[in-house]
C-alpha positions as CSV (number, residue, x, y, z in Angstrom):
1,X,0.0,0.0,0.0
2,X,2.8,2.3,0.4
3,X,4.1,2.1,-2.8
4,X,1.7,2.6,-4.3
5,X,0.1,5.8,-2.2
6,X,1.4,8.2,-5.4
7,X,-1.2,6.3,-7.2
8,X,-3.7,6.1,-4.8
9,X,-3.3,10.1,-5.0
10,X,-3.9,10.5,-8.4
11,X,-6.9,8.3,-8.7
12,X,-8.0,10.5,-6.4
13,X,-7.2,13.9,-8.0
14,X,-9.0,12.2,-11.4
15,X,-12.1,11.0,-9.2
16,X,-12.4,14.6,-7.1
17,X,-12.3,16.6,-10.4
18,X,-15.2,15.0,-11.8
19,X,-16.9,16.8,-8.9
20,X,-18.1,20.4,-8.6
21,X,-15.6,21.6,-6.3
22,X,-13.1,24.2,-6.2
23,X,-9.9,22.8,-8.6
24,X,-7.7,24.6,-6.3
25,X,-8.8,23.2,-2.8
26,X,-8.5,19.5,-4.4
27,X,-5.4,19.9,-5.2
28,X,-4.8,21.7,-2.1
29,X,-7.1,19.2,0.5
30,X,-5.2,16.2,-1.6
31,X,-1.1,17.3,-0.3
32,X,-2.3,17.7,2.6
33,X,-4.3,14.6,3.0
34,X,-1.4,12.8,1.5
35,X,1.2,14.2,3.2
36,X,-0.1,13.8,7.0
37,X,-0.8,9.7,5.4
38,X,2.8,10.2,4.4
39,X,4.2,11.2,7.7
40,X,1.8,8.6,9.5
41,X,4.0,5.7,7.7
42,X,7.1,7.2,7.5
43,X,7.5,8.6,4.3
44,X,6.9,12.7,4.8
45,X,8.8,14.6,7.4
46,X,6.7,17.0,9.5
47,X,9.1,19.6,8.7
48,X,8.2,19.1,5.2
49,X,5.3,21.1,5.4
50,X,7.0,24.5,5.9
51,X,8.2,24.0,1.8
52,X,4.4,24.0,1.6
53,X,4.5,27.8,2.6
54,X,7.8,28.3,0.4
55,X,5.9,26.7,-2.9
56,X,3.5,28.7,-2.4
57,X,5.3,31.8,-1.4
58,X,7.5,31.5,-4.5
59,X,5.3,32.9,-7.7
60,X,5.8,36.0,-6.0
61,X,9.3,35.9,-5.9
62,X,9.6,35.6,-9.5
63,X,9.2,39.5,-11.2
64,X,8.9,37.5,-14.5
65,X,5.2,36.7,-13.4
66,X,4.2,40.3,-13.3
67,X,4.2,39.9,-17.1
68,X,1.0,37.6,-16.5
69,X,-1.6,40.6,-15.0
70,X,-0.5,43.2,-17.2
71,X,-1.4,40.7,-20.3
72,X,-4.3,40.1,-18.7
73,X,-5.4,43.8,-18.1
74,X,-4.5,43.8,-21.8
75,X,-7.1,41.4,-22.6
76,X,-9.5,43.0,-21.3
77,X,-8.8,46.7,-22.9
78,X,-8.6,45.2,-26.5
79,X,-12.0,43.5,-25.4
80,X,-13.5,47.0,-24.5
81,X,-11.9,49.0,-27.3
82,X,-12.8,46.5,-30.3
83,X,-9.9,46.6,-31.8
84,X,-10.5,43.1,-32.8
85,X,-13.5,43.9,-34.2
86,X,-11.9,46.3,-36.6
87,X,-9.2,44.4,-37.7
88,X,-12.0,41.3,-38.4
89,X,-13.8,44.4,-41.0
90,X,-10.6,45.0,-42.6
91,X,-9.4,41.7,-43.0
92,X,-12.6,40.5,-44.1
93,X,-13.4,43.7,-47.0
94,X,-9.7,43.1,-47.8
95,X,-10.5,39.1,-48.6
96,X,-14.2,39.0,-49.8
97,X,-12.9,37.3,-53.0
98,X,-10.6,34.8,-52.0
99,X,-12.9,31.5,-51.1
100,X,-13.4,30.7,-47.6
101,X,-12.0,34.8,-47.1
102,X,-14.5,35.4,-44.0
103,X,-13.1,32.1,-42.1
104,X,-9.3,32.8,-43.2
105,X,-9.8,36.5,-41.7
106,X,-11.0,35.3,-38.5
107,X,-7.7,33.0,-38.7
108,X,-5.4,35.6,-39.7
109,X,-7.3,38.2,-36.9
110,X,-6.8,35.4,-34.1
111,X,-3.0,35.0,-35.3
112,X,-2.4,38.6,-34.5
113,X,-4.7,38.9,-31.5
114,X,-2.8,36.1,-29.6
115,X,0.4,37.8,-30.4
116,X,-0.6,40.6,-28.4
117,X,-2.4,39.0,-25.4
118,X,-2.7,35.3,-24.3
119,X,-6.1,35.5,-22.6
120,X,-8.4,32.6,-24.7
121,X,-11.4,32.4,-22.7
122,X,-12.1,36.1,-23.7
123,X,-11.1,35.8,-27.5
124,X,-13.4,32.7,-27.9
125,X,-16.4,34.9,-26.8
126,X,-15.4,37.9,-28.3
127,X,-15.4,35.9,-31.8
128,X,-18.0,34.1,-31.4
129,X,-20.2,37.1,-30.5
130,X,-19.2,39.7,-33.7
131,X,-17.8,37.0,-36.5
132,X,-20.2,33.8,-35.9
133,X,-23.3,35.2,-36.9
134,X,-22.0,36.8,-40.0
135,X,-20.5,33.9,-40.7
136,X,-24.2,31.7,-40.4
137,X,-25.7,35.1,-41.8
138,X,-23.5,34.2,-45.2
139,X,-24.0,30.7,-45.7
140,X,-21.3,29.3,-43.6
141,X,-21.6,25.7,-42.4
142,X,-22.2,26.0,-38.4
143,X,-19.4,23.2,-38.0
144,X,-17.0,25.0,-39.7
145,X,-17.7,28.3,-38.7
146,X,-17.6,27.3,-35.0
147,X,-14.7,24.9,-35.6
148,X,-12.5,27.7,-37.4
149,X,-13.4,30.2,-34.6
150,X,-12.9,27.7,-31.4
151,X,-9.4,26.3,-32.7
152,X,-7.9,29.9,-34.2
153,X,-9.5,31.5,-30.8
154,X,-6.9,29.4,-28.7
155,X,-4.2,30.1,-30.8
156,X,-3.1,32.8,-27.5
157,X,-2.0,29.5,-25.4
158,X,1.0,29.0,-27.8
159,X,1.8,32.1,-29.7
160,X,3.8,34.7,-27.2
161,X,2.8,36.4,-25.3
162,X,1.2,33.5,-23.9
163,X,0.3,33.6,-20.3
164,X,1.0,29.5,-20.5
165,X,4.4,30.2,-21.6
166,X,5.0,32.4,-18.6
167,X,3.8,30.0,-16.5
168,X,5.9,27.2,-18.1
169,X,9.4,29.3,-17.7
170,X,8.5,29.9,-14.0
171,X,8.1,26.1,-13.5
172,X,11.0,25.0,-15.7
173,X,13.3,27.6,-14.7
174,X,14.0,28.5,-18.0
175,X,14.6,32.1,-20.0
176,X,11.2,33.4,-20.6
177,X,12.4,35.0,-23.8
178,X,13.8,31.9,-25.7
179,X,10.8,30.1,-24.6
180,X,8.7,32.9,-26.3
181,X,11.1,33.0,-29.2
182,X,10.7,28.9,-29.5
183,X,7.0,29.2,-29.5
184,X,6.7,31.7,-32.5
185,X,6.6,29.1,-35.5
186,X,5.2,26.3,-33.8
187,X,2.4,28.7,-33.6
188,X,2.9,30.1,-36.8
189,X,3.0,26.8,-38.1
190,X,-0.6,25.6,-36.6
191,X,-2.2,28.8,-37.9
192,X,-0.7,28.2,-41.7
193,X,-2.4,24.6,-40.9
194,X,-5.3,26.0,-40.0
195,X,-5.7,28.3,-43.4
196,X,-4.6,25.5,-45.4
197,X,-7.3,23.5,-44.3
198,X,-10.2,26.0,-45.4
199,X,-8.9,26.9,-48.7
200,X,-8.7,23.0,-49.3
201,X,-12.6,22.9,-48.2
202,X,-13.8,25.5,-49.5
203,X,-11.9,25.0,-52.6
204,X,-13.6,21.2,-52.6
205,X,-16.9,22.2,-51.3
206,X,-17.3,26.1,-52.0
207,X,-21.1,25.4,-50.4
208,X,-19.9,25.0,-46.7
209,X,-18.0,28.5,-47.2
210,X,-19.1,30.8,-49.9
211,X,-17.5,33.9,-51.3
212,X,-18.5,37.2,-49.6
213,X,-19.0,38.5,-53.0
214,X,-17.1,38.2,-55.7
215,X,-18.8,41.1,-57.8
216,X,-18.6,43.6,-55.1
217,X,-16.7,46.8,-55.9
218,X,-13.2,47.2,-53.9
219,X,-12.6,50.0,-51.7
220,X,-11.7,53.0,-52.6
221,X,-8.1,54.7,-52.4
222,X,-9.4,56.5,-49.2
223,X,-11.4,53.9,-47.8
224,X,-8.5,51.4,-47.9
225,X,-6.7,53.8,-45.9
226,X,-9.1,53.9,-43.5
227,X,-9.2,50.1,-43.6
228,X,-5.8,50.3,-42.9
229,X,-5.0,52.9,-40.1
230,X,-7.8,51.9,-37.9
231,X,-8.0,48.1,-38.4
232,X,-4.5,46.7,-39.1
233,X,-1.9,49.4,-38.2
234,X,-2.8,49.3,-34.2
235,X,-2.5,45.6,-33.6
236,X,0.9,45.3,-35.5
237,X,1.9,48.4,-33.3
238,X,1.2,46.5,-30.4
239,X,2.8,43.8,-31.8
240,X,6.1,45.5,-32.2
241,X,5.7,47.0,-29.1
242,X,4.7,43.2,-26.8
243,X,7.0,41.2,-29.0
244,X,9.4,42.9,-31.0
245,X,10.8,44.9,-28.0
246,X,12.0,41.5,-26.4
247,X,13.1,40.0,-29.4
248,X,15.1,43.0,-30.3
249,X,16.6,42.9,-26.4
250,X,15.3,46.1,-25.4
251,X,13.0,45.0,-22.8
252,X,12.4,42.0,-20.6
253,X,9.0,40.1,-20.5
254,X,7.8,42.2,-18.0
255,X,9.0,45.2,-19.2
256,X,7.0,44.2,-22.7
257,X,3.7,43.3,-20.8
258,X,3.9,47.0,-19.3
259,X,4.5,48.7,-22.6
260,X,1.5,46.9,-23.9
261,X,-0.7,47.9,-21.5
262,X,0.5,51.6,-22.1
263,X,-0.3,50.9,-25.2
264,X,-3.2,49.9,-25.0
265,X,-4.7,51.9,-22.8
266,X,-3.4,54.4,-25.0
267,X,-5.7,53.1,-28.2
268,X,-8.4,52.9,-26.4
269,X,-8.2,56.4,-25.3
270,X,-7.6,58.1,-28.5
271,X,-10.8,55.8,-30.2
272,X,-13.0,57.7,-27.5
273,X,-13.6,54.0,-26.0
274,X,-11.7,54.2,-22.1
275,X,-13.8,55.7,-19.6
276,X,-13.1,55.0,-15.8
277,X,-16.0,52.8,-15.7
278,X,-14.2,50.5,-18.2
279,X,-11.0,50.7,-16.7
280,X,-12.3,50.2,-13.0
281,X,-14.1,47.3,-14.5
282,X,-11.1,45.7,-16.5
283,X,-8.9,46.1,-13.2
284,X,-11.2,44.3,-11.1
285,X,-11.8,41.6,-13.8
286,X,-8.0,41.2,-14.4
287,X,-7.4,41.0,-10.3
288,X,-10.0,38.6,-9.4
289,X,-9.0,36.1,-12.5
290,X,-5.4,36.5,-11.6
291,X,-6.4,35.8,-8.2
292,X,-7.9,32.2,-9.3
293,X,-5.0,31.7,-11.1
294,X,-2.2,32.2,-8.3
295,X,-4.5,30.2,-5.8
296,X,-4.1,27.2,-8.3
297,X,-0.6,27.7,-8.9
298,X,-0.1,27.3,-5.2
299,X,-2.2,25.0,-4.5
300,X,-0.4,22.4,-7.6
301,X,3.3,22.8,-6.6
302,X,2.0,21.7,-3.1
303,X,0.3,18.5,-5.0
304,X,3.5,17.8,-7.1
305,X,5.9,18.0,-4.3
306,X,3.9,16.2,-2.2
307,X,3.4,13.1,-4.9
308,X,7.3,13.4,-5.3
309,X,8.5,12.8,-2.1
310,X,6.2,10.0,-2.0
311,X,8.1,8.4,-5.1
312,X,5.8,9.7,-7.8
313,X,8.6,10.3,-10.0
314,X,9.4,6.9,-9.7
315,X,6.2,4.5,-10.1
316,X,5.5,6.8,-13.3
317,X,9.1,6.0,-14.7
318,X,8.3,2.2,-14.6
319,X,4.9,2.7,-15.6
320,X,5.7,4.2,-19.2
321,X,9.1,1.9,-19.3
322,X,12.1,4.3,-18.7
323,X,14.7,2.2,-19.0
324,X,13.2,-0.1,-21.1
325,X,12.1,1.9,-24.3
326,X,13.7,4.2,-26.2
327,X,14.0,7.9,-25.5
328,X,11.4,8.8,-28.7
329,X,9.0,5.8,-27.7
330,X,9.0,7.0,-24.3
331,X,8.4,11.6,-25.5
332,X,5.8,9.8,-27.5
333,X,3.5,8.0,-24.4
334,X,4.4,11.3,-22.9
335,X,2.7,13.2,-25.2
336,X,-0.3,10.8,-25.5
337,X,-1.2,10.6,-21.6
338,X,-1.2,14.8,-22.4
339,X,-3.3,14.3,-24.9
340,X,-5.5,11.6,-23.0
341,X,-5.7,14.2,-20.0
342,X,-7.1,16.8,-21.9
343,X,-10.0,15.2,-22.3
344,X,-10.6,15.8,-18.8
345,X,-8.7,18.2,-17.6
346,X,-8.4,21.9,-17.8
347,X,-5.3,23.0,-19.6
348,X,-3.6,24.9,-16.0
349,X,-4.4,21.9,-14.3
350,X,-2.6,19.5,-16.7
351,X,0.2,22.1,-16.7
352,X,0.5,22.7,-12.9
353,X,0.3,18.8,-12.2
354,X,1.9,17.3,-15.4
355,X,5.0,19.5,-16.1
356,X,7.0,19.0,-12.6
357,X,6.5,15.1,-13.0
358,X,7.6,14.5,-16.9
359,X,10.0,17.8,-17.4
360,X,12.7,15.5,-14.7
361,X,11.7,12.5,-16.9
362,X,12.5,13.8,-20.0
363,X,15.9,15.0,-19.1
364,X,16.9,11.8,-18.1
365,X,16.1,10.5,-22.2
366,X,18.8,10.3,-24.8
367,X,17.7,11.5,-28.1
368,X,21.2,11.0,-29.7
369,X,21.6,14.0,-32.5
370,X,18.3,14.8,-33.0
371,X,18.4,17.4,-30.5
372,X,20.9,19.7,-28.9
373,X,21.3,19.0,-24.9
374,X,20.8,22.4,-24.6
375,X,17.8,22.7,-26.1
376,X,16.0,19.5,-24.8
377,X,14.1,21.4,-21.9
378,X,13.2,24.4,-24.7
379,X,12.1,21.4,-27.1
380,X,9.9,19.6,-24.7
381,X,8.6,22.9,-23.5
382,X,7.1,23.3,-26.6
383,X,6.0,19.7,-27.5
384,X,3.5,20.4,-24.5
385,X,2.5,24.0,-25.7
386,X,1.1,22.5,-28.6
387,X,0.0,19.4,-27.3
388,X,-2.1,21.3,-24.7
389,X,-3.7,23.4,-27.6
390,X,-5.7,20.0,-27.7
391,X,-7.2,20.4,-24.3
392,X,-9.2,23.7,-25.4
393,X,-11.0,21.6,-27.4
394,X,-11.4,18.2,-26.7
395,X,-14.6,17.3,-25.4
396,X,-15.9,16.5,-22.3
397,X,-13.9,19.4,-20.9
398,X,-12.8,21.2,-23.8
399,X,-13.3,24.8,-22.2
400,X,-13.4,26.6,-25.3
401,X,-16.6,25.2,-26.6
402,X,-18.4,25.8,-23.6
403,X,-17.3,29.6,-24.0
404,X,-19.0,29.4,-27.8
405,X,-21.7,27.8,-26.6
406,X,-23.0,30.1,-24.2
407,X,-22.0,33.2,-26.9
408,X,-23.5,31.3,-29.8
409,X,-26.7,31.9,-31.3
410,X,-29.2,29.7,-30.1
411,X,-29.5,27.8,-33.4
412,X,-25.9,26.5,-33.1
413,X,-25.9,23.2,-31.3
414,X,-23.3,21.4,-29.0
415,X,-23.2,18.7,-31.6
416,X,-22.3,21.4,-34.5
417,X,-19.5,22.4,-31.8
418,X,-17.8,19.0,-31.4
419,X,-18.1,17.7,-35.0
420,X,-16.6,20.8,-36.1
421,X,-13.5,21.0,-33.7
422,X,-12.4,17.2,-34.8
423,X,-10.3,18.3,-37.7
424,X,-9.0,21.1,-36.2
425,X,-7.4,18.7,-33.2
426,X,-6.3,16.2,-36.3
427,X,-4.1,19.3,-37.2
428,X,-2.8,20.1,-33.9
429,X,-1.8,16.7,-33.4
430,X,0.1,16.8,-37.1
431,X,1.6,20.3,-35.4
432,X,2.9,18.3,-32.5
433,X,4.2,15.9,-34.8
434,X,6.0,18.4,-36.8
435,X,7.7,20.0,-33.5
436,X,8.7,16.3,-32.6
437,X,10.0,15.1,-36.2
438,X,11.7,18.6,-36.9
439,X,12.9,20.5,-33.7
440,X,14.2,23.5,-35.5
441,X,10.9,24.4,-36.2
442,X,11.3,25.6,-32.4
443,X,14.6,26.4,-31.8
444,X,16.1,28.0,-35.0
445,X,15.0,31.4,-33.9
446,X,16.2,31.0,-30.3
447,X,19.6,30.6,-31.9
448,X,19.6,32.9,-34.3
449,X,18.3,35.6,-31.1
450,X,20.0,34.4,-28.1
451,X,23.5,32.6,-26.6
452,X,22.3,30.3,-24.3
């Protein structure tokens, strides 16, 4: 029974988060539990429980993470001051010929909306709400039009600045700029997938998503401008601003995330959009999620260290063959019991409880030449980025349908929803693939940035 208490504790932690409660006191109630079993029978000092203070203590320690409520004040402010929804105009009067042009703009829109804020909760409703009934409105299929929306909405988890990323550094101990310079064509990458995929149906079946109009009359000289200065000029300033500051080395994450929100507050201001209403309202939004969000943290490194010291790392080593299999055969059942996990879990979760346990794993594996020592950490860093891409969307759990759902129009059902997110996971699993197969997909850019 000893042996196998690690076990016993995550049976539970499956079995407890079918239930309504609180993720964070699970995880909490569960190292505690645990750990006074563990101390009953030897295995758990009592002065263990003072790291329990220190694990928790830590986020705060770490400046890096003061990135994560200034990208999520950001979130909100481009919510309030639609610039999405001006970008979306643009992009769509700008490809009204091309076939499939209304679901490729909301693809290209979401490309250059995650790579100013990582907050997907809010860009799956905010899509949803201004680009799916147009889309029905035009002739759209409602499993493509939700399917392209869902899977291009989450594209913020793995483009920087991703919120996940800045979460991953922190736990990995890792540079938070080559981690955001890894993830910039993986992400890349999954959105070129993603247009691929709609010009291929709507070129095959042009009836699931028709032409805007391909007689209509293009904008004028001054209307194009227009198009331009107030729908795609701001996001790619914010852009340079978020992300071309730390890839030039002028500023540090943080330092980015705090331009941004200048920057954005800025925008809003000058479109007559920021009143303090709206910013007293983003604030409080931004604290209270940020609040959820740091009790979880907490509350997972206690879990993980608690399952450690009780030989976790261990019982999962034999259990997926370390030793035994190769170093590719064993990244590979790694991946799948990520993939497996998002069916259930919520992608923090799987971060916060999955990441300690398989990062030690992993650099225990010998890949031979296919990948620098160096970069093994980045590499596998970014193998879960994308993999957890899947978790927004797989059902039972997938929390990104249930945000279109309860923006959608009522016609739209939950089984439109799932049938239309299945090829959109088939391509982020070819995407985590493609990481796996090819790892300077990932790391060319950290070289050609940064000495590390």
């Amino acid at each position: 029974m000893i042996e196998y208490l690690p076990i016993l504790m995550f049976v539970c932690l499956a079995a407890l988060m079918m239930t309504a409660l609180p993720v964070a006191f699970i995880l909490g109630g569960l190292a505690v539990i645990f750990a006074l079993i563990g101390w009953s029978f030897d295995l758990f000092e009592f002065v263990e429980f003072y790291n329990f203070v220190a694990r928790i203590w830590s986020p705060s320690e770490n400046l890096a993470l003061i990135a994560i409520p200034c990208f999520l004040f950001m979130g909100m402010m481009l919510e309030r001051s639609e610039i999405a929804k001006d970008l979306l105009q643009a992009l769509q009067i700008l490809l009204r010929r091309v076939p499939g042009g209304l679901a490729l703009s909301i693809t290209l829109m979401s490309t250059v909306m995650a790579a100013i804020t990582g907050i997907v909760g809010a860009s799956v409703v905010m899509m949803t709400i201004i680009a799916l009934p147009t889309m029905l409105r035009l002739g759209y299929h409602p499993s493509l039009a939700t399917g392209t929306i869902a899977a291009s909405s989450s594209l913020g988890i793995l483009i920087p600045p991703s919120i996940l990323l800045v979460f991953m550094s922190d736990m990995l101990g890792i540079s938070e700029g080559v981690l955001f310079a890894s993830a910039l064509f993986p992400g890349l990458t999954l959105s070129a997938l993603y247009m691929v995929y709609i010009l291929a149906v709507s070129t095959v079946f042009p009836r699931l998503c028709p032409v805007i109009d391909k007689r209509a009359a293009g904008p004028s000289a001054t209307e194009l401008f227009d198009l331009i200065t107030r729908g795609i000029i701001p996001p790619m300033v914010l852009i340079a601003m978020v992300l071309g500051s730390v890839f030039a080395g002028i500023t540090t994450i943080t330092e980015s995330a705090a331009v941004g929100v200048l920057g954005t507050v800025f925008l809003a201001r000058m479109r007559g959009r920021l009143s303090l209403a709206d910013l007293n309202d983003c604030l409080q939004r931004a604290a209270m999620m940020m609040g959820m969000i740091f009790l979880l943290f907490g509350s997972a490194m206690c879990f993980s260290y608690v399952f450690r010291v009780l030989g976790g790392d261990e019982i999962v080593m034999q259990l997926i063959g370390v030793g035994s299999l190769e170093g590719p055969q064993v990244l590979i059942i790694l991946m799948l019991a990520i993939f497996l996990m998002g069916f259930f879990f919520d992608i923090l979760e799987i971060l916060l409880v999955v990441v300690p346990i398989f990062a030690p794993i992993v650099g225990q594996l010998d890949f031979g030449d296919h990948v620098a020592e160096a970069d093994m950490i980045y590499w596998f860093a970014m193998l879960v980025a994308v993999n957890l891409q899947t978790s927004f969307l797989t059902p039972p759990m997938g929390i990104a349908l249930f945000y279109m759902k309860s923006a959608a129009p009522k016609e739209v059902t939950m089984q439109q929803i799932y049938v239309g997110i299945i090829p959109f996971v088939c391509l982020q699993l070819i995407c985590v693939g493609l990481v796996m197969g090819f790892p300077d997909l990932a790391m060319w850019l950290p070289h050609a940035l940064f000495d590390y």
